[in-house]
mmCIF file of the N, C-alpha and C atoms, coordinates in Angstrom:
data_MODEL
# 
_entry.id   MODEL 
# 
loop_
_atom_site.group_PDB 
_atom_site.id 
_atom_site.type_symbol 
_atom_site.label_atom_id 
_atom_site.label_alt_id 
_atom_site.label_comp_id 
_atom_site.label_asym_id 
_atom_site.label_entity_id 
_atom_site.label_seq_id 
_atom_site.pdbx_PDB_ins_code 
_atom_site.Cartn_x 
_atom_site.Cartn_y 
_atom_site.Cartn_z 
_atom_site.occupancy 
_atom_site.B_iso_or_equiv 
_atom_site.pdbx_formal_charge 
_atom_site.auth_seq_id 
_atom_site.auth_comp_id 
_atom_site.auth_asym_id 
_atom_site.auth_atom_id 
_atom_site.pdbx_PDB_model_num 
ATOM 1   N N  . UNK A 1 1  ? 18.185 -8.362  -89.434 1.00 0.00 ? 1  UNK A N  1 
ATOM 2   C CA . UNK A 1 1  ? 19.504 -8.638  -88.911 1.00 0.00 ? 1  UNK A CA 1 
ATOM 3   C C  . UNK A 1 1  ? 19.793 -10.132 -89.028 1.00 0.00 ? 1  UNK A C  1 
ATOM 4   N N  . UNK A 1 2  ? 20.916 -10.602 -89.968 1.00 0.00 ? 2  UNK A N  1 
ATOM 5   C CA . UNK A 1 2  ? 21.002 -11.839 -89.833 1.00 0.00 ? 2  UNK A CA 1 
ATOM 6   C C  . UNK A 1 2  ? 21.694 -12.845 -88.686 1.00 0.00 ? 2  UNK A C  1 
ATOM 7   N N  . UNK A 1 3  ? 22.256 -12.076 -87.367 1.00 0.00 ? 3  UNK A N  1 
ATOM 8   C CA . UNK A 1 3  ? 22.623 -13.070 -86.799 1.00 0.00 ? 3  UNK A CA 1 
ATOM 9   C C  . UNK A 1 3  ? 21.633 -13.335 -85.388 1.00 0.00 ? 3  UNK A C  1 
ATOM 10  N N  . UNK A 1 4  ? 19.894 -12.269 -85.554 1.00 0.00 ? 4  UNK A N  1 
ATOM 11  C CA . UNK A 1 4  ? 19.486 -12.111 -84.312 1.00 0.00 ? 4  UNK A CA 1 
ATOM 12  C C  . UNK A 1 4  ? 18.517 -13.563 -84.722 1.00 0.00 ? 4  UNK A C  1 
ATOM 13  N N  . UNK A 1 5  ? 18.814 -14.342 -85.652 1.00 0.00 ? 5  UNK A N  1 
ATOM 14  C CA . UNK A 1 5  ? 17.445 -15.721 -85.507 1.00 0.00 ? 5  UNK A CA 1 
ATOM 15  C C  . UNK A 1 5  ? 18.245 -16.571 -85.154 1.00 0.00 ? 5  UNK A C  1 
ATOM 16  N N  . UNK A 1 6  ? 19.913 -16.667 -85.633 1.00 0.00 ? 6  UNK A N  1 
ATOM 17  C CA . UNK A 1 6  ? 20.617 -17.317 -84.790 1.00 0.00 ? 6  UNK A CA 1 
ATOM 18  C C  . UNK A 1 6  ? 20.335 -17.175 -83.117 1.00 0.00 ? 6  UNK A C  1 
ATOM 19  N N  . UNK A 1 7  ? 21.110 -16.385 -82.887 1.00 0.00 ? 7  UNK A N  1 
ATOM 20  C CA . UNK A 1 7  ? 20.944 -15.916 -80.777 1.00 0.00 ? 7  UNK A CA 1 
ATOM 21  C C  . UNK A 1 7  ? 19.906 -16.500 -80.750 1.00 0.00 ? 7  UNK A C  1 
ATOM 22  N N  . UNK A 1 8  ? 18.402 -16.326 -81.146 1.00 0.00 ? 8  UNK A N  1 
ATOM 23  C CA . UNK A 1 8  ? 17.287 -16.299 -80.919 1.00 0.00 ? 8  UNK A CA 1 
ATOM 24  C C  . UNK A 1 8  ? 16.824 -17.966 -80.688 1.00 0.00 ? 8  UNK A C  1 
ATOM 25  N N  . UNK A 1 9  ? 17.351 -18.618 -82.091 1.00 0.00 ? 9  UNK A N  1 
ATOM 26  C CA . UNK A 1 9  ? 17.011 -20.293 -81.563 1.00 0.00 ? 9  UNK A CA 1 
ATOM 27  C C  . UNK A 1 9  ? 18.291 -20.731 -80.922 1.00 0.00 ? 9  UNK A C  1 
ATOM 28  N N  . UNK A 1 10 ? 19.197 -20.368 -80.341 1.00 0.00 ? 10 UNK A N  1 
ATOM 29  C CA . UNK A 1 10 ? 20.502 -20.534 -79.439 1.00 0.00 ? 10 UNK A CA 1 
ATOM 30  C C  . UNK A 1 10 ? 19.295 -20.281 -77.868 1.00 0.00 ? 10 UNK A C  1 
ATOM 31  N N  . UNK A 1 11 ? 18.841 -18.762 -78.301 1.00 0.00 ? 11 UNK A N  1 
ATOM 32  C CA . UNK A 1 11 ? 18.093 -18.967 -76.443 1.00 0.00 ? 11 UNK A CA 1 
ATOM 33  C C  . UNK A 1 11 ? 17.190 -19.636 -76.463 1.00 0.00 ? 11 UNK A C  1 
ATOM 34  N N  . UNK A 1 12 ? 16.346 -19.973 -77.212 1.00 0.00 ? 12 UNK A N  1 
ATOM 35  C CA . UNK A 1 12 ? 15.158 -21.566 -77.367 1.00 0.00 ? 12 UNK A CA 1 
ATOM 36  C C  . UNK A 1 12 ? 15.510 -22.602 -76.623 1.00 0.00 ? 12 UNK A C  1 
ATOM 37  N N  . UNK A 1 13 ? 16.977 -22.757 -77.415 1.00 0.00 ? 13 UNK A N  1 
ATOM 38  C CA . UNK A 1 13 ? 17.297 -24.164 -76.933 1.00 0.00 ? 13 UNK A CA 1 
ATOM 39  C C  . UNK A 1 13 ? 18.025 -24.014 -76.075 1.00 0.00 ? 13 UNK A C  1 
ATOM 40  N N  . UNK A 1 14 ? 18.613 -23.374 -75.096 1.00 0.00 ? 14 UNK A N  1 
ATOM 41  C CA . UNK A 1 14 ? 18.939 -23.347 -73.779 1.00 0.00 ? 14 UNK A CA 1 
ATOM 42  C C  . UNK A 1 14 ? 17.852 -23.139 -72.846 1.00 0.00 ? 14 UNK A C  1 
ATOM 43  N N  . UNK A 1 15 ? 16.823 -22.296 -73.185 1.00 0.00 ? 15 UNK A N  1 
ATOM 44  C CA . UNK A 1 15 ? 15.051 -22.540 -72.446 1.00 0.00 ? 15 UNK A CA 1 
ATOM 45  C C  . UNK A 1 15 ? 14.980 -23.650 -72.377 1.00 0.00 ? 15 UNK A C  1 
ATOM 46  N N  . UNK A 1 16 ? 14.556 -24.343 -73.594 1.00 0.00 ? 16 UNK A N  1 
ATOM 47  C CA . UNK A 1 16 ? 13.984 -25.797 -73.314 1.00 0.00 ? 16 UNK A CA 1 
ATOM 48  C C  . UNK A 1 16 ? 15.134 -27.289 -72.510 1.00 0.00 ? 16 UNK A C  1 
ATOM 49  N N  . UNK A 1 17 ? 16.297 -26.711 -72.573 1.00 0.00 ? 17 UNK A N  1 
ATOM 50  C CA . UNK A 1 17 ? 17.222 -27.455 -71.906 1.00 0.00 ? 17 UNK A CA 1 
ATOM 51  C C  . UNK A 1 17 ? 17.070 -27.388 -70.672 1.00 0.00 ? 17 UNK A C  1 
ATOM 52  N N  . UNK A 1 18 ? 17.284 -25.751 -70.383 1.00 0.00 ? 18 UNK A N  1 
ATOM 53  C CA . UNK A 1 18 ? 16.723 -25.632 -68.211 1.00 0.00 ? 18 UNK A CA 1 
ATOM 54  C C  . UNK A 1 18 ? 15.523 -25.839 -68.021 1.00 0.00 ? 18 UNK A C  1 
ATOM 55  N N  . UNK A 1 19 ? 14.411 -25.739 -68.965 1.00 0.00 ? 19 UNK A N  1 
ATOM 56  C CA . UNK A 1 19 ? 13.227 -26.158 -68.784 1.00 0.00 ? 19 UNK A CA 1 
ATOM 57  C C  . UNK A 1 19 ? 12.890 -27.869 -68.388 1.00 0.00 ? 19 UNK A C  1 
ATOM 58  N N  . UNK A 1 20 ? 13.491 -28.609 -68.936 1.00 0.00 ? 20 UNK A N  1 
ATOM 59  C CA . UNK A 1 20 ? 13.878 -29.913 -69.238 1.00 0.00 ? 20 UNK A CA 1 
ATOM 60  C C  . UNK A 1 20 ? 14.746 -30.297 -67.213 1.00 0.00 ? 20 UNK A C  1 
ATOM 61  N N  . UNK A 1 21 ? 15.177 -29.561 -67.060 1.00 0.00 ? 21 UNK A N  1 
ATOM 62  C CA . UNK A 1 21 ? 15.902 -29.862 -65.798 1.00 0.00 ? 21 UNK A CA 1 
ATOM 63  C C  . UNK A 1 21 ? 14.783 -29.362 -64.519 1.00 0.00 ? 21 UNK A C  1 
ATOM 64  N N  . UNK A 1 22 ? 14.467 -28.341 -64.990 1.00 0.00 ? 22 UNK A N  1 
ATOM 65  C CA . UNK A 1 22 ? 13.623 -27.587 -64.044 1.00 0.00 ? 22 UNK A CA 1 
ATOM 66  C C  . UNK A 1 22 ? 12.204 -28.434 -63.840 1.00 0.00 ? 22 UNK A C  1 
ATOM 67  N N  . UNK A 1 23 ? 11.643 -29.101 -64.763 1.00 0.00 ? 23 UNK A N  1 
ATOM 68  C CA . UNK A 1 23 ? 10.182 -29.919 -64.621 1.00 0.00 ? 23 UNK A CA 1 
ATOM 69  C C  . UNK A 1 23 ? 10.956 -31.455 -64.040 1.00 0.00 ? 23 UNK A C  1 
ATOM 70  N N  . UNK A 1 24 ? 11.635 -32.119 -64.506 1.00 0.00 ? 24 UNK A N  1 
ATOM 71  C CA . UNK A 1 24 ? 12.161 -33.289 -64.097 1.00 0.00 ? 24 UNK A CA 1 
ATOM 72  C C  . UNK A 1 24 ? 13.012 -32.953 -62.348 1.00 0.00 ? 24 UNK A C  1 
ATOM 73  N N  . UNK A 1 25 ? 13.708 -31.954 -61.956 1.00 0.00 ? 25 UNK A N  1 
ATOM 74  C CA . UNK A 1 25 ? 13.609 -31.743 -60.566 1.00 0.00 ? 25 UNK A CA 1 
ATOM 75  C C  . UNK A 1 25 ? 12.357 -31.692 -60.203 1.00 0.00 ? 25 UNK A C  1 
ATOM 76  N N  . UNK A 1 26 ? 11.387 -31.313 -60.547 1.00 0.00 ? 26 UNK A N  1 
ATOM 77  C CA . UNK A 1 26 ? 10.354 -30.695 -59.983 1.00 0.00 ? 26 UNK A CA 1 
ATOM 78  C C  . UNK A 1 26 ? 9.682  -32.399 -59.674 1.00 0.00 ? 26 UNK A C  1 
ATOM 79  N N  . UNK A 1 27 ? 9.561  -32.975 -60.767 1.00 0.00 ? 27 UNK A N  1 
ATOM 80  C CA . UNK A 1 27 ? 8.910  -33.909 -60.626 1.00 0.00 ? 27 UNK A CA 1 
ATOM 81  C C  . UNK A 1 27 ? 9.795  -35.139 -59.914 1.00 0.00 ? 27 UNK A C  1 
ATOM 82  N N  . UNK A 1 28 ? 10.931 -35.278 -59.235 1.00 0.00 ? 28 UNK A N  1 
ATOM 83  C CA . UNK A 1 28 ? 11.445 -36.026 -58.645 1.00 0.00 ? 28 UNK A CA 1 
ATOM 84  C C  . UNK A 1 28 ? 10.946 -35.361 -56.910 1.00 0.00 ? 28 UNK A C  1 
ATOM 85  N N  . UNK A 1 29 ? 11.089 -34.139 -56.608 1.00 0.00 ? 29 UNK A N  1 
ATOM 86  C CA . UNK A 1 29 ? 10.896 -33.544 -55.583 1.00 0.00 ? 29 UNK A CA 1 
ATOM 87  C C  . UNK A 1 29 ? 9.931  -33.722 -55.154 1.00 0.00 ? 29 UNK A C  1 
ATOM 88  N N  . UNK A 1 30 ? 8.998  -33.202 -55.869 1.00 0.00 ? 30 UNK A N  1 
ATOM 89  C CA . UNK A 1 30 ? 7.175  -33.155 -55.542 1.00 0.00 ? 30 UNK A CA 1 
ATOM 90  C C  . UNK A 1 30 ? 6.127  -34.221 -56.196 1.00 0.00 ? 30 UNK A C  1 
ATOM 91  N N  . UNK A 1 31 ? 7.074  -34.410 -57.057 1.00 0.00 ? 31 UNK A N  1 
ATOM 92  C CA . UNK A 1 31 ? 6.052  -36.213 -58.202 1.00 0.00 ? 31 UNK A CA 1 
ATOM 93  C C  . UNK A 1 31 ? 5.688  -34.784 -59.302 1.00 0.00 ? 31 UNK A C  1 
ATOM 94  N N  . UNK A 1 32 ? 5.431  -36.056 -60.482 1.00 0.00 ? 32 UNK A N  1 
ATOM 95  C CA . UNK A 1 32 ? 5.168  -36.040 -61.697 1.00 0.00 ? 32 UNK A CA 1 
ATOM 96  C C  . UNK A 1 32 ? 3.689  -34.669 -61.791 1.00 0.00 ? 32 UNK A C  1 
ATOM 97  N N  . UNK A 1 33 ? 3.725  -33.487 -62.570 1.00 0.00 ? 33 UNK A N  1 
ATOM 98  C CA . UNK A 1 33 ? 2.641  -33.191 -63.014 1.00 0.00 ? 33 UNK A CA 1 
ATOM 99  C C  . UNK A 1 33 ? 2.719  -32.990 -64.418 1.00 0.00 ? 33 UNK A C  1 
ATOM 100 N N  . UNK A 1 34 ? 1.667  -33.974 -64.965 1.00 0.00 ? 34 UNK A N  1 
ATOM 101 C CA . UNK A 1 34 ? 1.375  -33.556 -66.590 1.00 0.00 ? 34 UNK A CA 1 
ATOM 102 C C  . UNK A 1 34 ? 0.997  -32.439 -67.228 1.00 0.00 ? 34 UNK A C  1 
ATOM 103 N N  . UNK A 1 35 ? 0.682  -31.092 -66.232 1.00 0.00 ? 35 UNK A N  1 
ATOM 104 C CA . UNK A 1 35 ? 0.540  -29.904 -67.279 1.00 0.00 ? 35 UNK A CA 1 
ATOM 105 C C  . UNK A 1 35 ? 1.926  -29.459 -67.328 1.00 0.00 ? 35 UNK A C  1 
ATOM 106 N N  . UNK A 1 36 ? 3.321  -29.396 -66.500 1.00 0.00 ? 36 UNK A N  1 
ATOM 107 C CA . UNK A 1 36 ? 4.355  -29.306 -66.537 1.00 0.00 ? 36 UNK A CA 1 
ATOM 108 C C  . UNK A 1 36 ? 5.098  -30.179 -68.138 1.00 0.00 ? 36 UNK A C  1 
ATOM 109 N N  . UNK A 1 37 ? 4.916  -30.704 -67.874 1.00 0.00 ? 37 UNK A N  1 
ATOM 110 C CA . UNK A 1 37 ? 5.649  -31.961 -68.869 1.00 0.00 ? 37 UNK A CA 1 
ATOM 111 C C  . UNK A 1 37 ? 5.277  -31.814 -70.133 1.00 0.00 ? 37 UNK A C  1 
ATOM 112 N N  . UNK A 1 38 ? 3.184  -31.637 -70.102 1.00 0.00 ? 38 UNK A N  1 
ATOM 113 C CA . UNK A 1 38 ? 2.868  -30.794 -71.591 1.00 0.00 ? 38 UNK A CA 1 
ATOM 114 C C  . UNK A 1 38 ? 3.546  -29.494 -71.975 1.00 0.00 ? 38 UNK A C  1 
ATOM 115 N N  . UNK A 1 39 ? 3.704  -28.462 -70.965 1.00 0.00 ? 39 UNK A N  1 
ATOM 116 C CA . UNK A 1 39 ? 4.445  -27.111 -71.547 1.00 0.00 ? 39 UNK A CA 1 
ATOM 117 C C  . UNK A 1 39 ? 5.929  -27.468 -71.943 1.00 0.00 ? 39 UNK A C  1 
ATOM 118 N N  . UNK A 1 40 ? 6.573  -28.386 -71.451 1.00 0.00 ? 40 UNK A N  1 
ATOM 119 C CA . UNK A 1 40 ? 7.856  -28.899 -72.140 1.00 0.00 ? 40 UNK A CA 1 
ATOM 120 C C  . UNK A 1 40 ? 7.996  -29.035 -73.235 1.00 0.00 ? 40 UNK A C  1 
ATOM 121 N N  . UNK A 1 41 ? 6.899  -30.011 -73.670 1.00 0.00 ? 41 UNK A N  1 
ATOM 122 C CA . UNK A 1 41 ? 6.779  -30.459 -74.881 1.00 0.00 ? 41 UNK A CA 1 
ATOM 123 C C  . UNK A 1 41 ? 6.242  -29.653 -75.689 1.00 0.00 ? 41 UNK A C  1 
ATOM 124 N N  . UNK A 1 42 ? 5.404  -28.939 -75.581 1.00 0.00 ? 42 UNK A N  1 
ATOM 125 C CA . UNK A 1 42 ? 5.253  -27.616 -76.614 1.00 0.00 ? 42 UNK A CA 1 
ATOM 126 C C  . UNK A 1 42 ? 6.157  -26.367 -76.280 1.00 0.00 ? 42 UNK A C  1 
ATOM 127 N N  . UNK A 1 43 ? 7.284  -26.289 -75.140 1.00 0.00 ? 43 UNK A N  1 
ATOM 128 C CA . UNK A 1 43 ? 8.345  -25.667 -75.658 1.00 0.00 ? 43 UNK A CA 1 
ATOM 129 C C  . UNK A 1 43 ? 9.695  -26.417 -76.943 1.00 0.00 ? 43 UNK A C  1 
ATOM 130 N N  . UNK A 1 44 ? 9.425  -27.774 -76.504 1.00 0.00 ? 44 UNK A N  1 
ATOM 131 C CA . UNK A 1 44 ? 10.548 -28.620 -77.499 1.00 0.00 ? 44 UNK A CA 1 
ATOM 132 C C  . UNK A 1 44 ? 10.036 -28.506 -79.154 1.00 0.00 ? 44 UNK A C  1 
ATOM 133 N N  . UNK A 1 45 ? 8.791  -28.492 -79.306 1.00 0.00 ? 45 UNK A N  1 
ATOM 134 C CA . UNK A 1 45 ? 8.260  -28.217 -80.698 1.00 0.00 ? 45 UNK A CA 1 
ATOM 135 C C  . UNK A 1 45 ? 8.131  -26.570 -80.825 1.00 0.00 ? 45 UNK A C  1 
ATOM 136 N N  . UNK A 1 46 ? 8.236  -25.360 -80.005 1.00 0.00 ? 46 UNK A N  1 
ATOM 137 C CA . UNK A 1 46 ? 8.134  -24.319 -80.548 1.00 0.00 ? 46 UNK A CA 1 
ATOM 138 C C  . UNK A 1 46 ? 9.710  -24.367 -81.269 1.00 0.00 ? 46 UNK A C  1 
ATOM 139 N N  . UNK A 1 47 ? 10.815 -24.764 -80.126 1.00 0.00 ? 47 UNK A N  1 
ATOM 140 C CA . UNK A 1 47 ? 12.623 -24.605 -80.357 1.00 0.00 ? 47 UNK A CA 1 
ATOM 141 C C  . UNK A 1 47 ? 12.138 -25.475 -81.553 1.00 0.00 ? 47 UNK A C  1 
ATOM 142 N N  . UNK A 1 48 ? 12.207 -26.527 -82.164 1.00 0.00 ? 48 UNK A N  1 
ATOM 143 C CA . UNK A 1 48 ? 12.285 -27.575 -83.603 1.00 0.00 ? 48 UNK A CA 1 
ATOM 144 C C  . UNK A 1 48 ? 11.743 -26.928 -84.529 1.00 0.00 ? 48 UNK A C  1 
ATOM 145 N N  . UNK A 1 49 ? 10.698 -26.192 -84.381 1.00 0.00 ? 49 UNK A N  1 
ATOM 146 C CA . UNK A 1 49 ? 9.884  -25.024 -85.282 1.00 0.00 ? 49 UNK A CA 1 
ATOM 147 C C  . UNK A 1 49 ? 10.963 -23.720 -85.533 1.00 0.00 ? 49 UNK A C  1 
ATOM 148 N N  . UNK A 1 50 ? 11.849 -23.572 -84.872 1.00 0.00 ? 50 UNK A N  1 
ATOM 149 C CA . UNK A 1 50 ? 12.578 -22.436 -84.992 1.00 0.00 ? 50 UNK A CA 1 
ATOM 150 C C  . UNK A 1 50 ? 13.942 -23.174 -85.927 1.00 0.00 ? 50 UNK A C  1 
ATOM 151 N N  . UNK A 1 51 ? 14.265 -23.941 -85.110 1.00 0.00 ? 51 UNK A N  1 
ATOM 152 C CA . UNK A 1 51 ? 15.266 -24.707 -86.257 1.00 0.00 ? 51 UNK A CA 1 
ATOM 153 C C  . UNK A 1 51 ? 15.096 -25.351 -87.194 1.00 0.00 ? 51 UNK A C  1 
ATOM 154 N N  . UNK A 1 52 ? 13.986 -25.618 -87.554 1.00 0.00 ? 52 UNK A N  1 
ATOM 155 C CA . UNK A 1 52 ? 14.209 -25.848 -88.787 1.00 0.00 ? 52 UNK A CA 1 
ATOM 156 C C  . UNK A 1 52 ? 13.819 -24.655 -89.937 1.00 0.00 ? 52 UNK A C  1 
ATOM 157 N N  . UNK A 1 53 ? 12.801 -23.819 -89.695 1.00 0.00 ? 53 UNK A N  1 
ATOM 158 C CA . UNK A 1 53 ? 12.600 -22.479 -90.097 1.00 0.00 ? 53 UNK A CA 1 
ATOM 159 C C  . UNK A 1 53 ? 13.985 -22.254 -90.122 1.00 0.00 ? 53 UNK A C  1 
ATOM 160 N N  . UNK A 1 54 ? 14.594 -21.966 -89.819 1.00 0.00 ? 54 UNK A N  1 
ATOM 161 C CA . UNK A 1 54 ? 15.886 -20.997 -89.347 1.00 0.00 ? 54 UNK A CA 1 
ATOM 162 C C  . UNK A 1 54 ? 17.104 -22.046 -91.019 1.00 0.00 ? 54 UNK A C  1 
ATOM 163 N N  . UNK A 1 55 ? 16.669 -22.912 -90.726 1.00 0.00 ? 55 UNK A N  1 
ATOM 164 C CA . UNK A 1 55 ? 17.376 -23.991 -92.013 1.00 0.00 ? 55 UNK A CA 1 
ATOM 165 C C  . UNK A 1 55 ? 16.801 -23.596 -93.713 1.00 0.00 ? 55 UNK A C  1 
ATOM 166 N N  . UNK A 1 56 ? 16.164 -22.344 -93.824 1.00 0.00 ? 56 UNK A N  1 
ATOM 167 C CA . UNK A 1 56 ? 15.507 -22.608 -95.152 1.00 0.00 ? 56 UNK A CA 1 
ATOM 168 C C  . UNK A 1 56 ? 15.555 -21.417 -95.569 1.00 0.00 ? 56 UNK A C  1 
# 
C-alpha cells in the first residue's frame, strides 16, 4: 500500500515529538534521567531511518 509508509513515518514523528515533551517535562519535574533521554535519541534515529528510507 503506498500511502501506509507515509501515515507510518507521519506517526514516528509525532512519537518522537510527544516523546521529546514527555522526557523534558519529566526531567524538569523530577531532574534529568539519562536512560530516558537515551530512548529519545534512539527513537529520533529510528523516525530519520524511516525518512529517509521512505525518500528512495
Amino acid at each position: 500500500m503506498p500511502g501506509s509508509t507515509h501515515g507510518s513515518t507521519k506517526t514516528m514523528g509525532v512519537l518522537t515529538v510527544g516523546g521529546l515533551v514527555a522526557v523534558t517535562a519529566y526531567s524538569v519535574a523530577l531532574g534529568s534521567n539519562g536512560w530516558l533521554w537515551f530512548g529519545w535519541v534512539i527513537l529520533v534515529l529510528l523516525t530519520l531511518g524511516m525518512v529517509v528510507s521512505r525518500g528512495n
